[in-house]
C-alpha positions as CSV (number, residue, x, y, z in Angstrom):
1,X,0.0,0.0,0.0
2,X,1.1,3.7,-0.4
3,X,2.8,5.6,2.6
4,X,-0.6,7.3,3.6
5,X,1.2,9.6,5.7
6,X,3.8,10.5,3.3
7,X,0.8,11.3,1.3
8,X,-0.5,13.4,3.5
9,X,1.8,15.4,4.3
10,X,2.7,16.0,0.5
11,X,-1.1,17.4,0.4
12,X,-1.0,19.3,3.2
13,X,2.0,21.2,1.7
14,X,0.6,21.4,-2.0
15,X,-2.8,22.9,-0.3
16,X,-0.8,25.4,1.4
17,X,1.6,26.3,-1.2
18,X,-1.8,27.2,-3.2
19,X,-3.1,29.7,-0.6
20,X,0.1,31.3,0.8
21,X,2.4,34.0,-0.9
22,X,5.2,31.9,-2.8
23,X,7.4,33.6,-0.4
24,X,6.2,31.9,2.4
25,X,5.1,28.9,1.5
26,X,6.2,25.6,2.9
27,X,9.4,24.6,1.9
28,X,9.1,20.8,2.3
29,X,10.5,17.5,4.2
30,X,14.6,18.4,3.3
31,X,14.3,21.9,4.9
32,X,12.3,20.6,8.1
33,X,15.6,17.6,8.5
34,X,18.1,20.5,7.9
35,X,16.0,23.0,10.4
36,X,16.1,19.8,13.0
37,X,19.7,19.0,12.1
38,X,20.9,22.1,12.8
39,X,19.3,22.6,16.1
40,X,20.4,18.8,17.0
41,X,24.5,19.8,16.2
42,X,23.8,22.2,19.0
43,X,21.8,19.9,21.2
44,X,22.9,16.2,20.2
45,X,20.9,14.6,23.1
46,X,17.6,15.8,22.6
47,X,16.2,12.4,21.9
48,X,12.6,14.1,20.7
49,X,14.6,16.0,17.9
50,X,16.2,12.6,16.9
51,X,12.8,11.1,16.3
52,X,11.1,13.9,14.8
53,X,13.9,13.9,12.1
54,X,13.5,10.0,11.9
55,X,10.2,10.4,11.0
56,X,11.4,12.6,8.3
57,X,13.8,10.8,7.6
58,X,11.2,7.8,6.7
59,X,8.9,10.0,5.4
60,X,11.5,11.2,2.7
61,X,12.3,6.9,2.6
62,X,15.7,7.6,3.5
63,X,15.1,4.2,6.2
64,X,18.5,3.4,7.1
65,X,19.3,7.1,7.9
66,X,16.1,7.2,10.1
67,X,16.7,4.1,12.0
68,X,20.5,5.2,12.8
69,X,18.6,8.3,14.3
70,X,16.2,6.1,16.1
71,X,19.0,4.1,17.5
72,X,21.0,7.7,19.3
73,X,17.2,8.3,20.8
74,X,17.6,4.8,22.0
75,X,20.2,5.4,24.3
76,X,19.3,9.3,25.4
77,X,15.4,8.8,25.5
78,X,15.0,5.0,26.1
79,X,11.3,5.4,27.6
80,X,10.2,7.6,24.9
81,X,6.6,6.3,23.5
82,X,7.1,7.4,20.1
83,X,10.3,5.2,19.2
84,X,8.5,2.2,19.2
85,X,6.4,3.4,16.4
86,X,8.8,4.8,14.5
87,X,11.1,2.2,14.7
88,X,8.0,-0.1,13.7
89,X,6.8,1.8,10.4
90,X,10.4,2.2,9.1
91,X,11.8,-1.6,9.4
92,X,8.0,-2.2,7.6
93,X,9.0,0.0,4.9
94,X,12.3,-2.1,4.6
95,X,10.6,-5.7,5.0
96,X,11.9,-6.6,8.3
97,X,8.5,-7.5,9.4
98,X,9.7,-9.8,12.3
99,X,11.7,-6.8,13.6
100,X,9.5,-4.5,12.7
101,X,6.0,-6.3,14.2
102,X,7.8,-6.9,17.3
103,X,8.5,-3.3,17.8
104,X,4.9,-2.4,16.9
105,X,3.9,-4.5,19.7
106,X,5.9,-2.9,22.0
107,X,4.3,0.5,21.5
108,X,0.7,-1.3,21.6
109,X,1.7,-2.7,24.8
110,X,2.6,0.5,26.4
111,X,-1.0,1.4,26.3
112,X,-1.3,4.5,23.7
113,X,-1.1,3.5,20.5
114,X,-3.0,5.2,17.8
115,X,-4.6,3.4,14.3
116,X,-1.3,3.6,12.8
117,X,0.9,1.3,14.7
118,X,-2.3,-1.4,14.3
119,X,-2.6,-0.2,10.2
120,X,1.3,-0.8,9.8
121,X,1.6,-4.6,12.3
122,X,-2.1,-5.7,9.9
123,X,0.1,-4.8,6.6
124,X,3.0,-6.6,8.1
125,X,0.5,-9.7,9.8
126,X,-1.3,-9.6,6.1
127,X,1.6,-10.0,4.1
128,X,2.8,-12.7,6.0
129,X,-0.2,-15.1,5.9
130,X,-1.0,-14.5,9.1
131,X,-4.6,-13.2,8.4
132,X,-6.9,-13.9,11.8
133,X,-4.0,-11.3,13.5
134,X,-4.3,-8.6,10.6
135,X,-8.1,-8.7,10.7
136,X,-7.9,-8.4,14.6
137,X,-6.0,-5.0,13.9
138,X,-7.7,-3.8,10.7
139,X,-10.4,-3.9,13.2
140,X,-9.2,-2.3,15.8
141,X,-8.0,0.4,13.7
142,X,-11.5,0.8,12.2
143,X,-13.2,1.5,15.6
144,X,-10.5,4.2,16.7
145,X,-10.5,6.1,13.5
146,X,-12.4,4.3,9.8
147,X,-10.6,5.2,6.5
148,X,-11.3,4.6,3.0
149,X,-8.1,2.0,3.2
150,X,-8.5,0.6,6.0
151,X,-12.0,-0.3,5.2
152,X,-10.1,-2.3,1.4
153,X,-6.7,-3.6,3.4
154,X,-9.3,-5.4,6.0
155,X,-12.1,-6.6,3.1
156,X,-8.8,-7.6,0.5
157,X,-7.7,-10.1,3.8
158,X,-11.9,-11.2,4.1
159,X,-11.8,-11.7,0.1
160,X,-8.4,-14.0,0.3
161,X,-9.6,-16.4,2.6
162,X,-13.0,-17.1,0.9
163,X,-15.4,-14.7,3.5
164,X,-16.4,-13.0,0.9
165,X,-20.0,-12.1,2.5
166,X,-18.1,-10.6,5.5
167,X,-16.1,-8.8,2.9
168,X,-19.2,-7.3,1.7
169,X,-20.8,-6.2,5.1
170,X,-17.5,-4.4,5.7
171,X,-17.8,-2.9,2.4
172,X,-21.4,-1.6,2.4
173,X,-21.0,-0.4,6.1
174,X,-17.9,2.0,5.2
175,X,-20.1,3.0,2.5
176,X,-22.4,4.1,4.9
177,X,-19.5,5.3,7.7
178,X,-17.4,7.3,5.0
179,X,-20.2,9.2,3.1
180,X,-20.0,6.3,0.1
181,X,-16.4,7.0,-1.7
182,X,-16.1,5.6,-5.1
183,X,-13.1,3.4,-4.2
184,X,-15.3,1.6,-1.7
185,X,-18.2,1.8,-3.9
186,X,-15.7,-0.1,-6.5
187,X,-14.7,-2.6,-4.1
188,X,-18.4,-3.4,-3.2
189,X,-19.6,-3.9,-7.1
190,X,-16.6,-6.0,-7.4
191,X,-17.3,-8.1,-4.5
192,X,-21.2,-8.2,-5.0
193,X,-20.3,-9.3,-8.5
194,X,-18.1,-12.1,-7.8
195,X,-20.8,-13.1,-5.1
196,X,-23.2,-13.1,-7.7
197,X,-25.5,-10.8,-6.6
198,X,-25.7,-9.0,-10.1
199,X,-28.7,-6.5,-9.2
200,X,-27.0,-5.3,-6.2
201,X,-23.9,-4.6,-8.6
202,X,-25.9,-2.7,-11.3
203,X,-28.1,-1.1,-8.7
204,X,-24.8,0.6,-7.1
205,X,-23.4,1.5,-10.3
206,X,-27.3,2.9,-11.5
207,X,-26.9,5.1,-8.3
208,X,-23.6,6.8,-9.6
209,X,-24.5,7.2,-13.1
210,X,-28.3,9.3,-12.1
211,X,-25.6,11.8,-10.9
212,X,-22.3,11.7,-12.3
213,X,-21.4,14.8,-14.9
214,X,-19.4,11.9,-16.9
215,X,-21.1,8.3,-16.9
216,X,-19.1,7.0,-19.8
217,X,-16.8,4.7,-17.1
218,X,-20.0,3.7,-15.4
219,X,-22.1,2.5,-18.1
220,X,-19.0,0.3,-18.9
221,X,-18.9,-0.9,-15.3
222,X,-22.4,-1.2,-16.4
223,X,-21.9,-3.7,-18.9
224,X,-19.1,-5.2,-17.6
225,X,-21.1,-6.6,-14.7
226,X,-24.3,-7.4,-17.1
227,X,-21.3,-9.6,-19.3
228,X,-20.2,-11.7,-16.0
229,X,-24.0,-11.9,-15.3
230,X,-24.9,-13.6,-18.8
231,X,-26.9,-10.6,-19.8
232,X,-25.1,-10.0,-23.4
233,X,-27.4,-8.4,-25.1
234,X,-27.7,-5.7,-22.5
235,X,-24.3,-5.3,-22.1
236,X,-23.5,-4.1,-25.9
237,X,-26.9,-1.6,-24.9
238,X,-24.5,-0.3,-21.8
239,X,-21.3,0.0,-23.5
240,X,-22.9,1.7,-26.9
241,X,-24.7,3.5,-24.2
242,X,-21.1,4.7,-23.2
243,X,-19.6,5.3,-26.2
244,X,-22.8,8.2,-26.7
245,X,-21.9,9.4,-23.3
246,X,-18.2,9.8,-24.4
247,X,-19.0,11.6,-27.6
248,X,-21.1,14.0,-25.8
249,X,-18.5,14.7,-23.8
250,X,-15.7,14.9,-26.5
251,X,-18.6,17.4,-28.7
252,X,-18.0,19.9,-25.9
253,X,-14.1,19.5,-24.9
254,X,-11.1,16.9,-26.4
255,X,-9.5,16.0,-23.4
256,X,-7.0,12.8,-23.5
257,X,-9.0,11.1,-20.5
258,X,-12.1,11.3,-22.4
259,X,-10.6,10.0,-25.5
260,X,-9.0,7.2,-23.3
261,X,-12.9,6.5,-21.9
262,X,-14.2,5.8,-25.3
263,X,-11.0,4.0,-26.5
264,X,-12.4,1.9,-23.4
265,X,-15.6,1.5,-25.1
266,X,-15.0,0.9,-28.4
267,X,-12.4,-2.1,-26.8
268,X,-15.3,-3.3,-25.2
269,X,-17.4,-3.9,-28.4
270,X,-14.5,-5.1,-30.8
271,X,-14.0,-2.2,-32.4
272,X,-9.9,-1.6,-32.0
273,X,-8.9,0.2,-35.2
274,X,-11.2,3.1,-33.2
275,X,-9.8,2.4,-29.5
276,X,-6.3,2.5,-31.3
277,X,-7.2,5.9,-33.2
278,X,-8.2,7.4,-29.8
279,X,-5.9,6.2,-27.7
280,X,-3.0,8.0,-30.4
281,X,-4.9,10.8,-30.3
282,X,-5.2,10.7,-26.3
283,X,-1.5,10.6,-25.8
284,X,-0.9,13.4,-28.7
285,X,-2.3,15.6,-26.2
286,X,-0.9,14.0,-22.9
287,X,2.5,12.4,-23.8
288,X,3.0,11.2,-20.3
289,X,-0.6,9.5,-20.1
290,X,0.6,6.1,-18.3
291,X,-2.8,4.3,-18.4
292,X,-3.3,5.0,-22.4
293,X,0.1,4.1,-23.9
294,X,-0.1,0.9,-21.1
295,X,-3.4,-0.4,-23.1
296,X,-2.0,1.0,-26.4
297,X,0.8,-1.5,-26.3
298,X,-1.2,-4.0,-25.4
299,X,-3.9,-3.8,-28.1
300,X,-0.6,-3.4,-30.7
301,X,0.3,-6.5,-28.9
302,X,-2.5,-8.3,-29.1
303,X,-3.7,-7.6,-32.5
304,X,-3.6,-11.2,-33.9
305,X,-6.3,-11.9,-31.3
306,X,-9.0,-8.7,-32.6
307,X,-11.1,-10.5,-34.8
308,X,-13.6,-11.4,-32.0
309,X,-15.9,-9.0,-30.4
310,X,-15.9,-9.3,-26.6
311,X,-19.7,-11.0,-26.7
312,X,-17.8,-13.6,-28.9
313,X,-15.1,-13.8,-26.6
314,X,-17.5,-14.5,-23.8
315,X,-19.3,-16.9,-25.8
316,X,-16.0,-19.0,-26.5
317,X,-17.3,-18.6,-29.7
């Protein structure tokens, strides 16, 4: 998973570069180490300084760097609450999730440890098969403070061991917790799909596209579930449906993610000379557009294998 709190602090810097003079706008993770280091070559013991900068330290994944720091705070700040933590989140960066779960523990044992330090040992107790443990502290996590990926990490572990119908409780209760955010709502019509449940699928995706601006990804959702569900004839309706959509939305502005949405569709019904023309004409306008020269290559790659139509595909016609 990404470093959500790397993340965040990136945001929180971008948001306020936007709405402070340039002048005085934050200068980012290498100033804050250099403002610490400074202050720490006239006070080398101050074992608070040498986590703070740790944490930078990790956050700017310079690991090795912050664990040397964590070991001097270590031996001048032994009782310190934080190192734990620290210590935890940056030998999980690095893999050493024995070292790093043990440490984790430590800080949960001292009897104030926030959602992270239970996020971070679930990741560690998740990648190592060890998936009763991780759900025990997805959950935890959950009922001190419920975010969008704690709410997937904890329903990917329900999904891998077959409780799917768990998975989907969790799911539709975030939905509920978090204000319904569309990478939960995608996780759910994934889910409900895979358990079957086909009109609870469509009906969530129905709910986005009464209000989305843009429904072209949505009615391919659309038919994408209807195809799983047997339902062909109704899924070339939804993804013709969102070719239309995509047109409308190309009639009033060319944008290379809108291209990139109808190269979807036309993919979707067979028709790749078109996806191909779009997708060029996509990354003629965004060069660095990841996602369409990813699918590009692949239909290039492919191309021996367009002469079916996805329905025939499906068929195994």
């Amino acid at each position: 998973m990404p470093n959500i709190e790397r993340l965040c602090y990136s945001v929180i810097v971008v948001i306020a570069s936007t709405i402070v003079d340039p002048l005085f706008a934050h200068p980012g993770l290498h100033h804050d180490i250099q403002e610490i280091s400074r202050t720490l070559s006239r006070e080398p013991d101050r074992g608070d300084l040498l986590i703070q900068r740790a944490r930078l330290l990790r956050l700017d994944a310079r690991f090795l760097d912050s664990l040397a720091d964590l070991d001097r705070a270590s031996h001048v700040s032994p009782d310190a609450p934080q190192l734990d933590l620290e210590r935890g989140l940056t030998l999980s960066a690095l893999r050493r999730d024995s070292e790093a779960d043990a440490a984790l523990t430590r800080h949960i044992e001292h009897g104030s440890a926030s959602s992270v330090a239970y996020i971070e040992r679930g990741h560690i107790r998740a990648r190592g098969r060890n998936p009763e443990t991780a759900l025990a502290d997805y959950s935890t996590a959950l009922e001190q403070h419920p975010t969008v990926d704690i709410v997937i990490a904890k329903t990917r572990v329900l999904e891998s061991i077959g409780r799917v119908d768990e998975a989907a409780r969790d799911l539709s209760s975030g939905m509920k917790q978090l204000g319904g955010p569309v990478v939960i709502r995608d996780e759910l019509i994934r889910i409900e799909t895979i358990r079957k449940r086909f009109d609870v699928a469509i009906a969530l995706i129905d709910e986005v596209i009464e209000k989305a601006a843009v429904k072209t990804e949505w009615y391919l959702r659309r038919g994408d579930v209807l195809q799983v569900a047997g339902d062909h004839k109704n899924a070339m309706h939804a993804y013709e449906t969102a070719i239309e959509e995509a047109n409308r939305v190309l009639a009033r502005r060319t944008s290379a993610i809108h291209l990139y949405g109808r190269a979807k569709s036309h993919i979707a019904l067979g028709q790749y000379p078109d996806a191909i023309r779009d997708l060029h004409a996509a990354l003629k306008r965004s060069p660095r557009f990841s996602k369409a020269n990813d699918l590009l290559k692949q239909l290039i790659h492919d191309g021996n294998d367009h002469t079916k139509t996805r329905n025939e595909k499906n068929d195994g016609s």
